[in-house]
C-alpha positions in Angstrom: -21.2 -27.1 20.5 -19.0 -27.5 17.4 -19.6 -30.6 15.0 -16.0 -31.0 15.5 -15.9 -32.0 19.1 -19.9 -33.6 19.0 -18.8 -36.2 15.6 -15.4 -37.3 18.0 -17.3 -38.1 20.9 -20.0 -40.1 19.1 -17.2 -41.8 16.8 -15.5 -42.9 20.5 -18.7 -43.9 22.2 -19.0 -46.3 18.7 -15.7 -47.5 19.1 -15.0 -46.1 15.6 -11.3 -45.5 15.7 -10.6 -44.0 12.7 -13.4 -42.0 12.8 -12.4 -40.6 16.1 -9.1 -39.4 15.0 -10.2 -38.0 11.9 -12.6 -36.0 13.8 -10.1 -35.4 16.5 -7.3 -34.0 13.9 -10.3 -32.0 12.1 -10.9 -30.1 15.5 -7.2 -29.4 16.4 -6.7 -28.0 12.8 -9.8 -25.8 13.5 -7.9 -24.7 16.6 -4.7 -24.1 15.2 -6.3 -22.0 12.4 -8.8 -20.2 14.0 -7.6 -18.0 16.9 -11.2 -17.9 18.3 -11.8 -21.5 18.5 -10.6 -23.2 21.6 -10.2 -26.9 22.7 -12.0 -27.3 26.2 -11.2 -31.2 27.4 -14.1 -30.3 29.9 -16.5 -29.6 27.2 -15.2 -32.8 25.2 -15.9 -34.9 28.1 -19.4 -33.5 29.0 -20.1 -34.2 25.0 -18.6 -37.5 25.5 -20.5 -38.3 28.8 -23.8 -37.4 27.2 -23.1 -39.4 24.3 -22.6 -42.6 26.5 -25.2 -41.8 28.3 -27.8 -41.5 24.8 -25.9 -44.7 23.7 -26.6 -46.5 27.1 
């Protein structure tokens, strides 16, 4: 899974705001640049979910 995506979801499960958007802009500029990359909110939940679920 891209860093992108995996570094947003562990900055949110922190609580890390700034972090999270950071990591959040980072991934939709990666998207907007790169026709091939696409931004799944599925995936990003599932990386999310298993980050709460590592945290917990």
């Amino acid at each position: 899974m891209p860093i992108t995506k995996r570094s947003a979801a562990r900055a949110r499960v922190r609580g890390d705001r700034a972090e999270f958007f950071h990591w959040a802009k980072v991934a939709a500029e990666v998207a907007r640049l790169t026709p091939r990359a696409e931004m799944d909110v599925d995936v990003v939940r599932a990386i999310a979910a298993g980050e709460e679920s590592r945290q917990g």
